[in-house]
PAMARDO-618463 format. One record per residue (C-alpha): residue number from 1; residue in three letters; x, y, z. Coordinates in Angstrom, 1 decimal, decimal comma. Example, Ala and Ser with C-alpha at 12.3 -4.5 7.8 and 13.67 -1.06 7.14 Angstrom:
BEGIN
{atom 1 "ALA" {12,3 -4,5 7,8}},
{atom 2 "SER" {13,7 -1,1 7,1}},
//
This chain:
BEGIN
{atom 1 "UNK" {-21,0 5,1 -0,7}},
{atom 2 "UNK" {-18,8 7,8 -2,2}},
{atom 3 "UNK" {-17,1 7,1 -4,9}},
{atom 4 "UNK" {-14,8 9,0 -7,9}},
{atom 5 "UNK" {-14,3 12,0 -6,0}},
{atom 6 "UNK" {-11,0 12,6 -7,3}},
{atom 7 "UNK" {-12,7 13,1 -10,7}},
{atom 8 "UNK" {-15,5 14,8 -9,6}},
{atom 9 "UNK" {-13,5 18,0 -8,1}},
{atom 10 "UNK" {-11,7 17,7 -11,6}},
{atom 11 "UNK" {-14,5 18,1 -13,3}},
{atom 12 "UNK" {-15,8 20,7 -11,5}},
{atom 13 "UNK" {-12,7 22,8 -11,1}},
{atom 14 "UNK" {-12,5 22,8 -15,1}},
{atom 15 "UNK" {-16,1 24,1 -14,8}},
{atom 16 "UNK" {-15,2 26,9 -12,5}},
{atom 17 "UNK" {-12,0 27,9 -13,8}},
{atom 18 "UNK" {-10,1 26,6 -10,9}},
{atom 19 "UNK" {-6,6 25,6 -11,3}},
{atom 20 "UNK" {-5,5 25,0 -7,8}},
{atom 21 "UNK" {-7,3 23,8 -4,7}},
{atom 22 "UNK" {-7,3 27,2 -3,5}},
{atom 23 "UNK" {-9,6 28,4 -6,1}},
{atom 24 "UNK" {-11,7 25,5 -5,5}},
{atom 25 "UNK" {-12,2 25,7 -1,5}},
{atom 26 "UNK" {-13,0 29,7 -2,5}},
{atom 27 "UNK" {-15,8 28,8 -4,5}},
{atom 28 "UNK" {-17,1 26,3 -1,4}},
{atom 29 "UNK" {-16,8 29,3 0,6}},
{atom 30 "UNK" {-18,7 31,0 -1,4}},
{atom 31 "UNK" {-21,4 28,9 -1,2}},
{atom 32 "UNK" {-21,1 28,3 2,3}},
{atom 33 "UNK" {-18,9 30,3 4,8}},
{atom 34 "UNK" {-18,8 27,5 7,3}},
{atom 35 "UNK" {-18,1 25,0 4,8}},
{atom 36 "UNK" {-16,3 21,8 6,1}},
{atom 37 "UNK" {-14,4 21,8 2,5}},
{atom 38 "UNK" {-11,0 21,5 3,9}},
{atom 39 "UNK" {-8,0 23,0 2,1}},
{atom 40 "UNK" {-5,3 20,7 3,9}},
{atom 41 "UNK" {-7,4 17,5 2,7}},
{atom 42 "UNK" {-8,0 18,8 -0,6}},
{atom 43 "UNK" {-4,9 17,4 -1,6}},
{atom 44 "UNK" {-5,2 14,0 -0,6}},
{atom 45 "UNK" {-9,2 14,1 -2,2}},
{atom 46 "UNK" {-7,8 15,0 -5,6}},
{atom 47 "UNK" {-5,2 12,0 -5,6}},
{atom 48 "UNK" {-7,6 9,8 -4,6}},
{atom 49 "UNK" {-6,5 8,7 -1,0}},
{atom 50 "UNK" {-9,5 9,5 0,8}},
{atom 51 "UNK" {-12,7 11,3 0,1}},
{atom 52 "UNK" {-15,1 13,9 2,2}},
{atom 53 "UNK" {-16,7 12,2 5,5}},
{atom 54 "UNK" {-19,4 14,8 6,1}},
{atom 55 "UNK" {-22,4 14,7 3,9}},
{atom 56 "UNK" {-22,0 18,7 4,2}},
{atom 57 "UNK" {-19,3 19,0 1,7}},
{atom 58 "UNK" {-21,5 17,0 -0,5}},
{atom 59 "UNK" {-24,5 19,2 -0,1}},
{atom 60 "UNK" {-22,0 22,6 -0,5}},
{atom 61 "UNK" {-21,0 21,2 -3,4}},
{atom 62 "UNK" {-24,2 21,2 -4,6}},
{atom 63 "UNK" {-24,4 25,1 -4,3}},
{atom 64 "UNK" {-21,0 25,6 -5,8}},
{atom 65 "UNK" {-22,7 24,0 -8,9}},
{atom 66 "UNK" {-26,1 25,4 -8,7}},
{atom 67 "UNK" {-26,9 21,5 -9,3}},
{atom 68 "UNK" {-31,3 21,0 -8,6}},
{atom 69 "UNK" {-29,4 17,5 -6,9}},
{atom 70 "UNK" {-29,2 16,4 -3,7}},
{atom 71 "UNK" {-25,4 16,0 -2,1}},
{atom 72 "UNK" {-26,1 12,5 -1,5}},
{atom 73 "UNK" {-26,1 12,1 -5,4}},
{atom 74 "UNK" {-22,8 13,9 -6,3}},
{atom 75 "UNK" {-21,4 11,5 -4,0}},
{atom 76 "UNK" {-22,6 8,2 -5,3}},
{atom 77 "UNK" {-22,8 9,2 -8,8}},
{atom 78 "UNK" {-21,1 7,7 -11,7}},
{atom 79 "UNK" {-18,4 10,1 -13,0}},
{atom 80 "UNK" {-20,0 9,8 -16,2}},
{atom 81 "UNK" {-23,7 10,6 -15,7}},
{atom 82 "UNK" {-21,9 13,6 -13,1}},
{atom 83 "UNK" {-20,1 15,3 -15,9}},
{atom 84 "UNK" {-23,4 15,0 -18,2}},
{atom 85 "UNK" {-25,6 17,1 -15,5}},
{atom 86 "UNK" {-23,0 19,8 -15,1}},
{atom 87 "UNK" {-22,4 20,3 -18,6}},
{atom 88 "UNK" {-26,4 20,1 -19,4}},
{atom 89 "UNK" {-27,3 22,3 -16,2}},
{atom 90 "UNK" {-24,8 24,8 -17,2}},
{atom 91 "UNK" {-25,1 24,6 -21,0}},
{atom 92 "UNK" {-21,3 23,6 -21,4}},
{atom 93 "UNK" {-20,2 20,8 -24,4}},
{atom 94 "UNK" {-19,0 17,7 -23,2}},
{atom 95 "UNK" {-15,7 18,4 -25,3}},
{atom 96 "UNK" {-15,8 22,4 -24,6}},
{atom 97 "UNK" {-15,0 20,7 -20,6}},
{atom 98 "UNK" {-12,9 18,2 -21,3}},
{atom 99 "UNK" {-10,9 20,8 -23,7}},
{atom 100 "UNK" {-10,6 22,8 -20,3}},
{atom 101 "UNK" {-9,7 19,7 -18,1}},
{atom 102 "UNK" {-6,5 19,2 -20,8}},
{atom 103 "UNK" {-7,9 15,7 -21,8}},
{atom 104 "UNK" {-11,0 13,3 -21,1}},
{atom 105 "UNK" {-11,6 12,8 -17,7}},
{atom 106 "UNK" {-8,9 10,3 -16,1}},
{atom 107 "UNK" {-8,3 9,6 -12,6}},
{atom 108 "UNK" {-4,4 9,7 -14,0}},
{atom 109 "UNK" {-4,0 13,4 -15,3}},
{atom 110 "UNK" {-2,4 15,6 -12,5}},
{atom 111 "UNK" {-4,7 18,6 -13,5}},
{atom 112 "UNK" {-4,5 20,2 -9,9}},
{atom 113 "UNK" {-1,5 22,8 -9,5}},
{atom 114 "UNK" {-0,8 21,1 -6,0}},
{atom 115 "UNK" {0,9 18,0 -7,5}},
{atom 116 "UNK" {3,1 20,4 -9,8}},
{atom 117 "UNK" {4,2 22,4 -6,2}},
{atom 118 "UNK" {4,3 19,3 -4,5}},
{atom 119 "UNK" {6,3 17,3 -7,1}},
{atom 120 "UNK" {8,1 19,1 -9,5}},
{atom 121 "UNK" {12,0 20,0 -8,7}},
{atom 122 "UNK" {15,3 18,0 -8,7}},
{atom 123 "UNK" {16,0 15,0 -6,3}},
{atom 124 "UNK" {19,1 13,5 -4,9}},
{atom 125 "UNK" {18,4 9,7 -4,5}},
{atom 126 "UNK" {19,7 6,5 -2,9}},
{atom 127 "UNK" {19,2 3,2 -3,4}},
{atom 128 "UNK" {21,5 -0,4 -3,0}},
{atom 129 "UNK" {23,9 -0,8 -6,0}},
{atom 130 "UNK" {22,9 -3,2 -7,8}},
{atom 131 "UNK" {26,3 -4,4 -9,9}},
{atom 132 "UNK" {27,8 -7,4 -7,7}},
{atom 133 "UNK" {31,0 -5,3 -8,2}},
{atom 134 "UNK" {29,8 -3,2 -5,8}},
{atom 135 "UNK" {27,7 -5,1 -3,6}},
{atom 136 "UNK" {26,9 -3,5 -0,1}},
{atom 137 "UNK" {27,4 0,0 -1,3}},
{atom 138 "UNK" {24,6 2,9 -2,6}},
{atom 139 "UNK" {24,3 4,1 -5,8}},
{atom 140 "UNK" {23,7 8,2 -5,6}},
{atom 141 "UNK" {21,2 9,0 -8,6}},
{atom 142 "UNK" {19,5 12,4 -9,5}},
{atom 143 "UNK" {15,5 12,4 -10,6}},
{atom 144 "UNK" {14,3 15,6 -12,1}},
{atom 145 "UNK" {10,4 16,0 -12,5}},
{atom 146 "UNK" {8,6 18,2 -14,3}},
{atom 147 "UNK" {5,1 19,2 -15,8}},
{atom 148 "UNK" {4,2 19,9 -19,1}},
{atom 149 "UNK" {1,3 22,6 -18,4}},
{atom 150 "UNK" {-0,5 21,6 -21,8}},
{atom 151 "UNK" {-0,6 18,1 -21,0}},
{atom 152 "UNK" {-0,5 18,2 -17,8}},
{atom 153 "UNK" {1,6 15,6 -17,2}},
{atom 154 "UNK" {4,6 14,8 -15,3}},
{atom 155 "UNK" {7,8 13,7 -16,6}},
{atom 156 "UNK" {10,6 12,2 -15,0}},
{atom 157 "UNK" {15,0 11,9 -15,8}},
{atom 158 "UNK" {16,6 9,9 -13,8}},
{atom 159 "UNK" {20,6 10,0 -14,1}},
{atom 160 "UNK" {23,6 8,0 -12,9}},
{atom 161 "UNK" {27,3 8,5 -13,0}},
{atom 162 "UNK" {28,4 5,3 -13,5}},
{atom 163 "UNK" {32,4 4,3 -14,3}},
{atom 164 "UNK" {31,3 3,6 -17,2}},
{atom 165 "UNK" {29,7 6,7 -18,2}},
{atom 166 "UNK" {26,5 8,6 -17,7}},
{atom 167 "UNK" {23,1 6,7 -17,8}},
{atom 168 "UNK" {20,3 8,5 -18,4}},
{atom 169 "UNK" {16,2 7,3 -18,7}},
{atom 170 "UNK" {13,3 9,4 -19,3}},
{atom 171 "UNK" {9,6 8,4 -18,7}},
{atom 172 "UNK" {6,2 9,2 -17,4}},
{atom 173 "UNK" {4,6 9,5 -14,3}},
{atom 174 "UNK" {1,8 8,0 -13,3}},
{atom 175 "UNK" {-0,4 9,3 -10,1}},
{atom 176 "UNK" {-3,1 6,9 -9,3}},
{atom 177 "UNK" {-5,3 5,9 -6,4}},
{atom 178 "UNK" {-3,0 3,5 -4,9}},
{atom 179 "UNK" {0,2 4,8 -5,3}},
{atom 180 "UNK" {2,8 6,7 -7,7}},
{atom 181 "UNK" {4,6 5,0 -10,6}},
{atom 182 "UNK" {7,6 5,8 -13,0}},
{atom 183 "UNK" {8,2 4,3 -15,7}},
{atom 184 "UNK" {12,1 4,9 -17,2}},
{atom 185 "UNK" {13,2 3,6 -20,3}},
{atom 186 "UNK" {17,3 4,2 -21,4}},
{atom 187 "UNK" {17,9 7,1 -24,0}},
{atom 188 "UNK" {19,0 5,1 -26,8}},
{atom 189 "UNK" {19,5 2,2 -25,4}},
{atom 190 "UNK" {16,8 -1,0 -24,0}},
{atom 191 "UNK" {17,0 -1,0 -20,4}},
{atom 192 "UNK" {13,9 0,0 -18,3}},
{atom 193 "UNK" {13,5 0,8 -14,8}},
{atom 194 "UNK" {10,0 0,8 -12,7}},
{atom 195 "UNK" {9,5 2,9 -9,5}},
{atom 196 "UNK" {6,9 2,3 -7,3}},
{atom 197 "UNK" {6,7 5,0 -4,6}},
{atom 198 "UNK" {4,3 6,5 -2,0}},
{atom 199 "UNK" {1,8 8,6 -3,0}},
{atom 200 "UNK" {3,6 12,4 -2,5}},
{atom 201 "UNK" {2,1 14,9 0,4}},
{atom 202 "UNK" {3,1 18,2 0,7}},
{atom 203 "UNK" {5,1 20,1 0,9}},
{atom 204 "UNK" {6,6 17,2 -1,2}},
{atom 205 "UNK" {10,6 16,9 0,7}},
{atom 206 "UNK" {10,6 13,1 0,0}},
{atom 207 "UNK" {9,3 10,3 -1,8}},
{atom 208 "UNK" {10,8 7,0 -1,4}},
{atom 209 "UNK" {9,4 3,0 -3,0}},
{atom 210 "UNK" {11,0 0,4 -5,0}},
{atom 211 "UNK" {12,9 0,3 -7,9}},
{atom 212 "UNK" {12,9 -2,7 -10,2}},
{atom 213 "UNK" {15,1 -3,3 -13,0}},
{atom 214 "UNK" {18,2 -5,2 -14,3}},
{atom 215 "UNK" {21,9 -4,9 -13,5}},
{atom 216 "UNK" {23,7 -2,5 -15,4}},
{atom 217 "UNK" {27,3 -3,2 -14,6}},
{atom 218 "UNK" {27,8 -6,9 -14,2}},
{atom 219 "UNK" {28,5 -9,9 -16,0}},
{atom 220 "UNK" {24,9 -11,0 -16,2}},
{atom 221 "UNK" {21,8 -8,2 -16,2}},
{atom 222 "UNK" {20,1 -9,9 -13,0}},
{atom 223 "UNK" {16,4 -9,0 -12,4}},
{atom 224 "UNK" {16,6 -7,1 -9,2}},
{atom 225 "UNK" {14,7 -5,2 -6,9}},
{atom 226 "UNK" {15,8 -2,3 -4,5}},
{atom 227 "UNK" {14,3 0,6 -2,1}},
{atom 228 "UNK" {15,0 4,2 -3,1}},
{atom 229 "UNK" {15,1 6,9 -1,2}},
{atom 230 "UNK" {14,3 10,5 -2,9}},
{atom 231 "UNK" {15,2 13,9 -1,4}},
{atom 232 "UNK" {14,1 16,5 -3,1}},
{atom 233 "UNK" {16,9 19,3 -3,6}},
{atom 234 "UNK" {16,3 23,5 -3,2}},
{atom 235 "UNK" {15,7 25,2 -6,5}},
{atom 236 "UNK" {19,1 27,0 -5,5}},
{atom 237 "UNK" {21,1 23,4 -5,4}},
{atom 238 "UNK" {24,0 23,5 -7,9}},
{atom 239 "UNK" {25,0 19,7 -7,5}},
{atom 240 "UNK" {29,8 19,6 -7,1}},
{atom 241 "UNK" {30,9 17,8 -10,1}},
{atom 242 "UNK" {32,2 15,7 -8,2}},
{atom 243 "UNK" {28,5 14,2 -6,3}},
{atom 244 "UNK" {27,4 10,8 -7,9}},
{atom 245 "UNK" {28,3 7,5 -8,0}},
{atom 246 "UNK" {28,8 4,6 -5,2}},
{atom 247 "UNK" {28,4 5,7 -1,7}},
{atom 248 "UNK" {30,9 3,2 0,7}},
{atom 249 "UNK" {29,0 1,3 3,3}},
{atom 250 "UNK" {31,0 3,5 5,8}},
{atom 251 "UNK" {29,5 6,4 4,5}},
{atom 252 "UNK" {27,3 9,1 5,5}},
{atom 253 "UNK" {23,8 9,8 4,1}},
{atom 254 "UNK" {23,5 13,1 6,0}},
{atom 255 "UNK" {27,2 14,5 5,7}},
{atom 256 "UNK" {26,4 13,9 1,7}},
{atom 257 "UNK" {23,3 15,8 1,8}},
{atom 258 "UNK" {25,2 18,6 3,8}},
{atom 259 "UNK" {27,1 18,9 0,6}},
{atom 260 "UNK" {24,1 20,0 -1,2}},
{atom 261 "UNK" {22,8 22,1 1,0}},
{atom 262 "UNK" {20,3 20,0 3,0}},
{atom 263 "UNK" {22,1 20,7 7,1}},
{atom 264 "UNK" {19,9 18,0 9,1}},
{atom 265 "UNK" {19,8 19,2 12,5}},
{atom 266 "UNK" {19,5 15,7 13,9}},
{atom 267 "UNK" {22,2 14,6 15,5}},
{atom 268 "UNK" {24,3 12,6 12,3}},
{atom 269 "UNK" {24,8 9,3 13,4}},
{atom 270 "UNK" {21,3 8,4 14,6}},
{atom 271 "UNK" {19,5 9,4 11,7}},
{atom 272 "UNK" {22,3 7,7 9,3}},
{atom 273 "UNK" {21,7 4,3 11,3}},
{atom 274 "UNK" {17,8 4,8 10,3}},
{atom 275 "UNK" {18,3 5,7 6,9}},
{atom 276 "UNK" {20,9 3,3 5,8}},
{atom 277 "UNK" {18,5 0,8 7,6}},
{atom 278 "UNK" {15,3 1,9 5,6}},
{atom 279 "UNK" {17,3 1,5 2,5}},
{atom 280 "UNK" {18,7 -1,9 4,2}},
{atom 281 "UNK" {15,6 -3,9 4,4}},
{atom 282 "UNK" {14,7 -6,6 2,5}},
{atom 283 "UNK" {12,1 -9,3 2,2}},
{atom 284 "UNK" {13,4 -12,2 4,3}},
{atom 285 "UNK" {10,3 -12,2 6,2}},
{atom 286 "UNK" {7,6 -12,0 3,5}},
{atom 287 "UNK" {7,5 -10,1 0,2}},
{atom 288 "UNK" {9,2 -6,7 0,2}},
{atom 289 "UNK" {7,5 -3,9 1,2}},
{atom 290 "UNK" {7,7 -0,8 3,2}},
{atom 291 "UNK" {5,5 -0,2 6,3}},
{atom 292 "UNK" {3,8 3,4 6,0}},
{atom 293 "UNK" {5,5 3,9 9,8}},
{atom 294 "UNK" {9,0 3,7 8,8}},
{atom 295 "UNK" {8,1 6,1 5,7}},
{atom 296 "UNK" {6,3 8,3 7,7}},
{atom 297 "UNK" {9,1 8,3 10,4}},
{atom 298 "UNK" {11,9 9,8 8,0}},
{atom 299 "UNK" {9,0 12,2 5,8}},
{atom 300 "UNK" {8,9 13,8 9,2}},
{atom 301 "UNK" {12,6 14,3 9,8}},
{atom 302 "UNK" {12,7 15,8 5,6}},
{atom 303 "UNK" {9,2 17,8 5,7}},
{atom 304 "UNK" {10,2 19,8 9,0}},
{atom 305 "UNK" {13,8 21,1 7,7}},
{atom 306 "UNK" {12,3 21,8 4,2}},
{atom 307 "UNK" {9,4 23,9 5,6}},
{atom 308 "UNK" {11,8 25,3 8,1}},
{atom 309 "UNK" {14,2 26,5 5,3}},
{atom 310 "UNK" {12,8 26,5 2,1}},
{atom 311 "UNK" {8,8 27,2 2,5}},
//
């Protein structure tokens, strides 16, 4: 069985020199025209979420390392006893390859330039309000996410304009297996926020998960739990000083993004009914949690207007 695949293309990318999965599918070209290396699932390889079905690959990537091994070993290999026969085979220091890879070999360092394209930019986000002072209404928040190329690792602010003032938290990002996590922490202050989204595909026009934390306008800070909806914003968005804030359960999601540059051609009404209904749901049932369907459904609906403008 197949296994650490993710941190086997890292490993070998550093080797190469190949910082992004188009460099990477090159050199399997290279080594095989016809390979069955595909550039569209590269993506999803790299984060984990699935791995190569045809022993091919396996056997190409053999060539692309010039490795006297069989494909059916690079793919049930340990990641550690892989790393040692590249860097013996090709006379390459353990460290000298890990200096390249930016740090020791993690399945939780974005090293690929895909997740930097996919991820990195400025979100307008949505989620319930959780004061009781304004129960039933959204809160409008903005996430900005970005990489630091010598770590390479992701960052993320998240801000609110509350009537109290601004609240701002900071915090890293972690991309793993199973899904992506942010932790937030208050900028001088104690309170701490945890996100725990889908894992991002591109070209990266959404995310959307759970946000847990405690009340920040209230009489008691209540452990809570919400849904949050990210849209990620144009480079050319300049947010009105006026955008932020509670959103009035007669409110429009989609006349709001309109104001910020993001004209949904669905028709307005339908698509608000589904959003405000994704961000609606709750746990009566079972435990909360979001059905890859109804995520899917509105990633559709944001993935075709960004490529159609902004791609």
């Amino acid at each position: 069985m197949a296994q650490h695949i993710a941190e086997k293309l890292r490993v070998t990318a550093a080797l190469l020199g190949a910082i992004s999965r188009k460099d990477l599918a090159a050199a399997f070209r290279r080594a095989n025209p016809e390979t069955a290396f595909d550039l569209g699932r590269a993506d999803k390889w790299l984060q984990g979420r699935s791995q190569p079905r045809q022993l091919s690959v396996y056997e190409d990537w053999s060539k692309v390392l010039d490795l006297d091994r069989p494909g059916a070993w690079i793919a049930q290999c340990e990641v550690e006893a892989f790393a040692e026969a590249v860097c013996e085979h090709h006379g390459v220091d353990r460290e000298e390859l890990e200096r390249r890879m930016g740090s020791h070999i993690s399945p939780s360092r974005l090293v690929d330039q895909g997740i930097d394209a996919t991820m990195s930019g400025a979100y307008a986000c949505y989620s319930k309000a959780l004061s009781p002072y304004y129960r039933g209404q959204l809160i409008r928040s903005t996430v900005s996410i970005k990489m630091d190329r010598r770590s390479r690792s992701m960052t993320a602010t998240y801000k609110e304009a509350l009537p109290t003032g601004s609240f701002l938290m900071t915090g890293p990002i972690t991309l793993a297996k199973r899904g992506l996590y942010i932790h937030l922490r208050e900028s001088g202050g104690d309170a701490q926020f945890f996100l725990s989204l889908f894992l991002p595909s591109p070209p990266g026009s959404v995310l959307a998960g759970y946000m847990c934390g405690t009340t920040i306008i209230g009489p008691e800070p209540l452990p809570s739990a919400v849904r949050i909806l990210m849209i990620r914003l144009p480079k050319s968005t300049n947010l009105p000083d006026d955008w932020g804030g509670y959103l009035l359960s007669s409110g429009s999601i989609v006349e709001d993004l309109g104001r910020l540059g993001i004209a949904l051609d669905s028709e307005s009404h339908p698509l608000d009914r589904q959003l405000w209904q994704f961000l609606n749901e709750d746990g009566n049932n079972g435990p909360c949690q979001i059905t890859e369907s109804s995520f899917r459904t509105i990633v559709n609906v944001f993935d075709r207007h960004w490529l159609r403008h902004h791609a």
